[in-house]
VOPAGU-2260 file (C-alpha; in pm, 1 decimal, decimal comma):
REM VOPAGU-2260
SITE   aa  ch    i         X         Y         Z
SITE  UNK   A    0   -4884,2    7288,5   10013,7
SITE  UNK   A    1   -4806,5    7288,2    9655,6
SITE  UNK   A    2   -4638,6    7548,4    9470,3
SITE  UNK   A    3   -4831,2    7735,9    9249,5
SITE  UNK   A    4   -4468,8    7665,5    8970,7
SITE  UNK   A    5   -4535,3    7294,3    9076,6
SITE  UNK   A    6   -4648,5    7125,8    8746,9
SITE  UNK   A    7   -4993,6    6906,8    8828,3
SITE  UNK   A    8   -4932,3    6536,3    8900,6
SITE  UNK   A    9   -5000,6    6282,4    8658,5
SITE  UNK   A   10   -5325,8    6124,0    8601,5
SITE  UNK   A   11   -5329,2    5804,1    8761,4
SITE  UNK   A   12   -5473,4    5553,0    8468,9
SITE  UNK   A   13   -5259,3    5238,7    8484,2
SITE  UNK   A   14   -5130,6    5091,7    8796,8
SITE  UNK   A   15   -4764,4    5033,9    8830,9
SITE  UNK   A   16   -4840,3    4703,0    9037,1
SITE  UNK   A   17   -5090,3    4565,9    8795,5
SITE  UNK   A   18   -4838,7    4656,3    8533,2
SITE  UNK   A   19   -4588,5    4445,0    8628,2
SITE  UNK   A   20   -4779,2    4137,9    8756,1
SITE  UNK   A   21   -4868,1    4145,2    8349,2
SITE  UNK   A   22   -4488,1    4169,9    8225,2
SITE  UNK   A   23   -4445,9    3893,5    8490,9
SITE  UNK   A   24   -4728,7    3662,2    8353,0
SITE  UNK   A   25   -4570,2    3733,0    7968,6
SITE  UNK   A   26   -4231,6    3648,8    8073,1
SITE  UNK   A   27   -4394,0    3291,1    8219,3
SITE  UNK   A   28   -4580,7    3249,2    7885,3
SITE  UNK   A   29   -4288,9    3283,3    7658,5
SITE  UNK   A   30   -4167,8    2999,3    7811,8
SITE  UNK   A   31   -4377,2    2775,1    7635,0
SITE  UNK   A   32   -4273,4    2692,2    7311,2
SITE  UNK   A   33   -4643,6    2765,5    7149,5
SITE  UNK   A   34   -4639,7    3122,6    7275,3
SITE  UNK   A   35   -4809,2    3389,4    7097,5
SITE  UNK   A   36   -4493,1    3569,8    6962,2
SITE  UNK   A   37   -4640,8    3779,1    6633,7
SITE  UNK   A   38   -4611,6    4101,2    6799,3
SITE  UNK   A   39   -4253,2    4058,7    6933,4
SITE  UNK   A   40   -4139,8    3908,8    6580,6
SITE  UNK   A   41   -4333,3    4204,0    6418,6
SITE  UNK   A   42   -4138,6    4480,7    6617,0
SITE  UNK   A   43   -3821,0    4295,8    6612,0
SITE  UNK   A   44   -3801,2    4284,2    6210,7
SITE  UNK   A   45   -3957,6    4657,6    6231,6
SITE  UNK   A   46   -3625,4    4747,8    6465,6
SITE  UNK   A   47   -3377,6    4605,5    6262,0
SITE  UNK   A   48   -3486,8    4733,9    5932,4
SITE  UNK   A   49   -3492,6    5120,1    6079,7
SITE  UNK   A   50   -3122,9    5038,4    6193,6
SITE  UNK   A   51   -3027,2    4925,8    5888,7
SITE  UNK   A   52   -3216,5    5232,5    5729,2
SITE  UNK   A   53   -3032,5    5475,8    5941,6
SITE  UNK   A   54   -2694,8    5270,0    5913,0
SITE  UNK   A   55   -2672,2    5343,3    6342,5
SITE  UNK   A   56   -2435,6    5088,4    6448,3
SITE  UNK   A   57   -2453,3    5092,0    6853,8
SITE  UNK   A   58   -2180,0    5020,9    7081,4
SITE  UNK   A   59   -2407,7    4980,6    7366,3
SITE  UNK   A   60   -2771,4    4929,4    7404,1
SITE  UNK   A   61   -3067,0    4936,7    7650,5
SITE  UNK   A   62   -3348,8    4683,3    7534,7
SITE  UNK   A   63   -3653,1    4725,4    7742,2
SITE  UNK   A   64   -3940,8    4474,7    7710,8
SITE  UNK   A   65   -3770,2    4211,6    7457,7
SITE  UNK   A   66   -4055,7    3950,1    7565,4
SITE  UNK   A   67   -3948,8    3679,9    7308,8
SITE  UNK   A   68   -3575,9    3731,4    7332,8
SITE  UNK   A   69   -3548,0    3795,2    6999,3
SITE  UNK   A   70   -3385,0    4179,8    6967,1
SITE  UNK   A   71   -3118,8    4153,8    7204,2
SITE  UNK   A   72   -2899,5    3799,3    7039,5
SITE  UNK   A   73   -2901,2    3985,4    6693,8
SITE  UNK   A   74   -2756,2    4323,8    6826,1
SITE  UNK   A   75   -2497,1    4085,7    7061,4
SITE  UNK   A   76   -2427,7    3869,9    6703,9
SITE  UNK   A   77   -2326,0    4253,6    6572,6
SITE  UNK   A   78   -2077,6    4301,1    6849,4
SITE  UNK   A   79   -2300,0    4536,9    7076,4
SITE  UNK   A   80   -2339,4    4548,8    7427,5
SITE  UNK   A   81   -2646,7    4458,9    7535,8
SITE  UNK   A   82   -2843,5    4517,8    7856,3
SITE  UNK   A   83   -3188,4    4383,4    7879,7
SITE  UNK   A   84   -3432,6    4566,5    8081,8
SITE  UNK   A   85   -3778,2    4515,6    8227,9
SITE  UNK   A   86   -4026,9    4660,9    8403,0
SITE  UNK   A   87   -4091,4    4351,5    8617,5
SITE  UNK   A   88   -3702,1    4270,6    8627,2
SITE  UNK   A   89   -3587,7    3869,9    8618,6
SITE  UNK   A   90   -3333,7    3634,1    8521,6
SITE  UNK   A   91   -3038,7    3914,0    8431,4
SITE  UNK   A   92   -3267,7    4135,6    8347,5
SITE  UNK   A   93   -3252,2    4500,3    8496,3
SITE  UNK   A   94   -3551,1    4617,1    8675,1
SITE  UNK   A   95   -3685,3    4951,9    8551,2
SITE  UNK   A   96   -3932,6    5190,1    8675,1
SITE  UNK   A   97   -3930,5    5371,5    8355,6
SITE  UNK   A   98   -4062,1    5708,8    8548,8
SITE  UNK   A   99   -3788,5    5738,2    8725,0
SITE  UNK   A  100   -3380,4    5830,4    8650,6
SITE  UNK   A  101   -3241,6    5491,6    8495,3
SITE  UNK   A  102   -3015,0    5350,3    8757,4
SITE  UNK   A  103   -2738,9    5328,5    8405,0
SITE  UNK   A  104   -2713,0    5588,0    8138,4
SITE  UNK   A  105   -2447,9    5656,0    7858,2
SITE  UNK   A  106   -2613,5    5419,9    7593,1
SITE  UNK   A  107   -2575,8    5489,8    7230,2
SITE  UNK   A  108   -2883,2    5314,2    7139,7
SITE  UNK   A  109   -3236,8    5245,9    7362,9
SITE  UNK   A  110   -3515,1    5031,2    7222,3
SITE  UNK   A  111   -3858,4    5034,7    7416,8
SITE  UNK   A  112   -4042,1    4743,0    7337,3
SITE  UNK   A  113   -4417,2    4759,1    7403,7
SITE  UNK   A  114   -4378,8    4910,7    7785,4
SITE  UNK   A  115   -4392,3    5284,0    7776,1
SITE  UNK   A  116   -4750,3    5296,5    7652,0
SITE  UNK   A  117   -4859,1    5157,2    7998,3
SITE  UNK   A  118   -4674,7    5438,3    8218,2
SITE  UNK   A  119   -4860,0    5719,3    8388,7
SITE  UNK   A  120   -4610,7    5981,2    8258,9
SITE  UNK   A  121   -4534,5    5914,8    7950,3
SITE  UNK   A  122   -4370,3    6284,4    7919,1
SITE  UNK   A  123   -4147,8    6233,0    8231,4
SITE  UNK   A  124   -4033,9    5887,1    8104,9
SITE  UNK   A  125   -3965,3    5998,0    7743,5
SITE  UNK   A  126   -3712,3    6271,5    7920,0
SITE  UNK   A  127   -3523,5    5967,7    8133,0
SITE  UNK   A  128   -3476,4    5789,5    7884,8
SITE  UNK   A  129   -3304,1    6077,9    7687,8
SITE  UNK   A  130   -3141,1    6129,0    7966,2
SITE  UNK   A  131   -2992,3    5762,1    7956,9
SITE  UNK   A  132   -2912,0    5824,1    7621,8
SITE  UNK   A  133   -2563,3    5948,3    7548,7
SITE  UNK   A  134   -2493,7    6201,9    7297,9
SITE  UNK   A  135   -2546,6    6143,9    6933,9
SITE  UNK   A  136   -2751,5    5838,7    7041,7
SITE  UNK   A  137   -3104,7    5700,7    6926,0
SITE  UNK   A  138   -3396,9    5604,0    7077,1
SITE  UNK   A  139   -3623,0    5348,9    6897,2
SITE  UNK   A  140   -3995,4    5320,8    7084,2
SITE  UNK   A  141   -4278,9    5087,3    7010,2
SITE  UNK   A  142   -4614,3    5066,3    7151,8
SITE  UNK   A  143   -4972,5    5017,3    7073,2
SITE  UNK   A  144   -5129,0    5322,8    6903,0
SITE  UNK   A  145   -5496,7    5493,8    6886,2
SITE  UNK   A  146   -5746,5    5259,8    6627,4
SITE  UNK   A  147   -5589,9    4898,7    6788,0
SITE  UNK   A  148   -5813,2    4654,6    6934,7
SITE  UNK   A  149   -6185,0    4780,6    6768,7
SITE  UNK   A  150   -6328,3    4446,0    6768,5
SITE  UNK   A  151   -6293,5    4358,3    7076,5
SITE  UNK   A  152   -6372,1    4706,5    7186,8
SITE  UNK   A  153   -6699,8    4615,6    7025,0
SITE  UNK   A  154   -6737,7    4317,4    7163,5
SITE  UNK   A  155   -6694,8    4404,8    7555,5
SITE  UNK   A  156   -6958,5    4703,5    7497,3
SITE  UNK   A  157   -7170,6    4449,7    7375,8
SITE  UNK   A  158   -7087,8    4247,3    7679,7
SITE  UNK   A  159   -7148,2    4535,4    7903,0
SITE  UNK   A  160   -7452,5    4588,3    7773,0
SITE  UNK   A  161   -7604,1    4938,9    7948,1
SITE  UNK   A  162   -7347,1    4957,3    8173,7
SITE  UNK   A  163   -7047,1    4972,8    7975,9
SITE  UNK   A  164   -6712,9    4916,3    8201,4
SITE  UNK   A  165   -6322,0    5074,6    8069,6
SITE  UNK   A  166   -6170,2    4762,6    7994,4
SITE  UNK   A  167   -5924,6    4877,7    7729,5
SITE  UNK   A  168   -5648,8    5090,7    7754,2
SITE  UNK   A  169   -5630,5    5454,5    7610,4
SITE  UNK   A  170   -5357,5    5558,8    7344,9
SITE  UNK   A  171   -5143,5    5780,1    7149,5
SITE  UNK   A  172   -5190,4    5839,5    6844,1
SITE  UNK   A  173   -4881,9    5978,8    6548,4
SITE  UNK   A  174   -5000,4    6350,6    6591,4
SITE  UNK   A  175   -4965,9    6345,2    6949,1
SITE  UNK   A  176   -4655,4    6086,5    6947,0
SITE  UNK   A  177   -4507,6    6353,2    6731,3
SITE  UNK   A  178   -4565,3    6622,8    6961,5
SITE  UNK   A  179   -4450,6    6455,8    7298,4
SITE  UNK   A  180   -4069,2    6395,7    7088,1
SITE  UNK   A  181   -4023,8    6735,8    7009,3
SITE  UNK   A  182   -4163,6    6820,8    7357,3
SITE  UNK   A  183   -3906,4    6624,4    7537,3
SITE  UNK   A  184   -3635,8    6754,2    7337,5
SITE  UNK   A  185   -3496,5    6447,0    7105,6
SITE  UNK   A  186   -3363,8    6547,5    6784,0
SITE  UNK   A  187   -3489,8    6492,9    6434,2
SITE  UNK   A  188   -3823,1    6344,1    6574,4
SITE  UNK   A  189   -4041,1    6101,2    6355,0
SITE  UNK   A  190   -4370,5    5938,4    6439,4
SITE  UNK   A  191   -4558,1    5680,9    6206,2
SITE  UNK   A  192   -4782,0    5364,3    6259,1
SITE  UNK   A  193   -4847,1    5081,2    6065,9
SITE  UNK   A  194   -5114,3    4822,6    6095,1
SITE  UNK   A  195   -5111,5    4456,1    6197,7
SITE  UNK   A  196   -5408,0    4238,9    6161,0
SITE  UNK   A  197   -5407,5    3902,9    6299,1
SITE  UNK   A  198   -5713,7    3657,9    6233,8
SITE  UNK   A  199   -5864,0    3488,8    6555,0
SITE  UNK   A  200   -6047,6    3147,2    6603,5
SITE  UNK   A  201   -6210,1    3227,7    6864,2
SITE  UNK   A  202   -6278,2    3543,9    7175,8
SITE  UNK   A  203   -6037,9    3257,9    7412,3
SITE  UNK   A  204   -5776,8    3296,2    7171,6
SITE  UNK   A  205   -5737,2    3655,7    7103,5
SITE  UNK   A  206   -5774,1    3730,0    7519,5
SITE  UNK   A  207   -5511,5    3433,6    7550,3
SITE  UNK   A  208   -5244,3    3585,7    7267,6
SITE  UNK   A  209   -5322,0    3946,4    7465,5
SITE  UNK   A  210   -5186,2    3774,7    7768,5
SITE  UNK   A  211   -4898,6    3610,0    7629,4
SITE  UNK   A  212   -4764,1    3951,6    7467,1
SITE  UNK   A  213   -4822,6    4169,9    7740,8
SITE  UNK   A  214   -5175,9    4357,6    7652,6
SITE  UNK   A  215   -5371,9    4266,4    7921,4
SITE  UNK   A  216   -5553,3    4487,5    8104,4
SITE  UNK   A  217   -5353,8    4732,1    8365,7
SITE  UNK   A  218   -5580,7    5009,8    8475,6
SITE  UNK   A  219   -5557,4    5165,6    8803,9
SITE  UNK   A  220   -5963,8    5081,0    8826,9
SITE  UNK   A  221   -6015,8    4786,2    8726,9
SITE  UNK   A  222   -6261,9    4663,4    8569,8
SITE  UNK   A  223   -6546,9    4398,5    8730,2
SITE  UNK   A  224   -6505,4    4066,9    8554,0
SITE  UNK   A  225   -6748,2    3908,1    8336,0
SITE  UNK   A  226   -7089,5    3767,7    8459,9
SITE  UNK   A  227   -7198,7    3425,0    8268,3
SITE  UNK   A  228   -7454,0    3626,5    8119,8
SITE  UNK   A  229   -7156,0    3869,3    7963,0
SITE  UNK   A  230   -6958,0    3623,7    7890,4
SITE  UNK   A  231   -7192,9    3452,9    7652,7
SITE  UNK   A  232   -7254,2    3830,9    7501,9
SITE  UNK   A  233   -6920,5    3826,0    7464,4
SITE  UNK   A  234   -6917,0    3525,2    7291,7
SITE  UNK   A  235   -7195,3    3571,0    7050,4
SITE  UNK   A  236   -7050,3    3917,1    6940,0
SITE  UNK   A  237   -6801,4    3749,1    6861,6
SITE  UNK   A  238   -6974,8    3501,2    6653,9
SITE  UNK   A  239   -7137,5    3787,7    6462,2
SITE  UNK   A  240   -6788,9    3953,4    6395,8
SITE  UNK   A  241   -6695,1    3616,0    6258,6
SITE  UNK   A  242   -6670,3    3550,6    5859,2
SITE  UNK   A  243   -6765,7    3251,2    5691,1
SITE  UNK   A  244   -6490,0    3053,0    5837,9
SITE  UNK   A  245   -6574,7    3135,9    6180,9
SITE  UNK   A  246   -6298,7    3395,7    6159,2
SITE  UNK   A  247   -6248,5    3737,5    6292,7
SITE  UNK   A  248   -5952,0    3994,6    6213,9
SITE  UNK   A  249   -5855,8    4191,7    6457,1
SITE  UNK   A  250   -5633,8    4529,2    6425,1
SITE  UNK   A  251   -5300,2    4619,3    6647,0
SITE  UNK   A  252   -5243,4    4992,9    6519,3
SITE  UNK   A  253   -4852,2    4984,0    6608,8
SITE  UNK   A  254   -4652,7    5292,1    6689,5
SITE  UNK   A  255   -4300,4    5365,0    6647,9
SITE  UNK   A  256   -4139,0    5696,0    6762,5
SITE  UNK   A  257   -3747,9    5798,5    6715,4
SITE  UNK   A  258   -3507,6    6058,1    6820,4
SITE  UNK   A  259   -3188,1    6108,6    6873,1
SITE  UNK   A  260   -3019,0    6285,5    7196,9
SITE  UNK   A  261   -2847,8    6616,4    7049,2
């Protein structure tokens, strides 16, 4: 039986196996030289300039989720020690199951690249990885926010028609990104999100760029896939959402949170 002192498990919303079949898939896509890499390049400048900001200069540092490879050659180029993480592991890459103690600790620096807004306990990971962290270091955290993805959030209800399916994931938003940092005990918390809007040819493109960066779909129900009929709802939303050069914008709503282990 439980203990009545025993804090409630976790809702199950994403599934860890689903998860990292995805990371899996990315790291295969960034192979290919005409990879969708915005989003990486976008955090990786974001990174850099916050480091530079807060004039941190790491010894050693835990990258998690560097999908383009981009982070972890500048920070080795600045004489730090660099160990490159993943949730789905590979090619001298340390496998991570971010809700659980990290097999390595004692870094001065941890960036989390797009992974930690896919775990089931967000809480429980944000305290391993300040646990990983050794004192007076920083922890750097980006992930998709509350607000991203609306048009195609309109178009799959669209698609759905009167039987709408969950097809996107849910998200944090600043306030409550805020609140989970000073809840897990890092020092001198800050939360903020910009925006990032990208302009899409077509619904094959935006679902094929999702794909490449890691944002497809890993719920723990998922969802049934599109009948023809759907699909060409899909495809006509789309259509409508388009501007006069067959266009549509879509938004990423990109959060960053920060701390440092006291």
């Amino acid at each position: 039986m439980t203990s009545p002192t025993t804090p409630p498990a976790p809702p199950r919303i994403f599934s860890p196996a689903r998860r990292a079949a995805a990371r899996r898939r990315m790291q295969a896509l960034q192979t290919r030289e005409d990879a969708a890499r915005w989003l990486a390049e976008d955090r990786v400048e974001d990174v850099l300039d916050r480091l530079s900001f807060l004039r941190h200069q790491p010894k050693r540092a835990l990258v998690i989720g560097d999908e383009g490879g981009a982070l972890a050659p500048v920070l080795a180029a600045q004489g730090v020690e660099v160990t490159l993480a993943d949730v789905a592991g590979g090619d001298g890459v340390l496998a991570l199951n971010e809700e659980a103690p990290y097999p390595v600790k004692g870094f001065d620096l941890i960036v989390s690249l797009g992974t930690l807004d896919t775990v089931n306990d967000l809480p429980g990971a944000l305290i391993h990885l300040r646990h990983a962290l050794a004192p007076g270091g920083l922890a750097l955290i980006s992930m998709m926010a509350a607000g991203s993805l609306p048009v195609l959030r309109s178009i799959m209800l669209e698609a759905d028609g009167e039987r709408p399916a969950a097809r996107l994931h849910p998200a944090v938003d600043v306030r409550s990104g805020a609140q989970l940092l000073q809840r897990v005990g890092l020092a001198n918390p800050v939360a903020d999100a910009r925006g990032l809007d990208v302009r899409f040819g077509s619904l094959t493109a935006l679902v094929s760029d999702l794909r490449a960066q890691g944002l497809g779909a890993v719920l723990a129900d998922a969802a049934p896939g599109l009948s023809k009929a759907a699909l060409a709802r899909a495809q006509a939303a789309f259509a409508q959402a388009a501007d006069e050069a067959g266009r549509v914008t879509e938004h990423f709503e990109i959060l960053t949170l920060s701390g440092w282990r006291a």
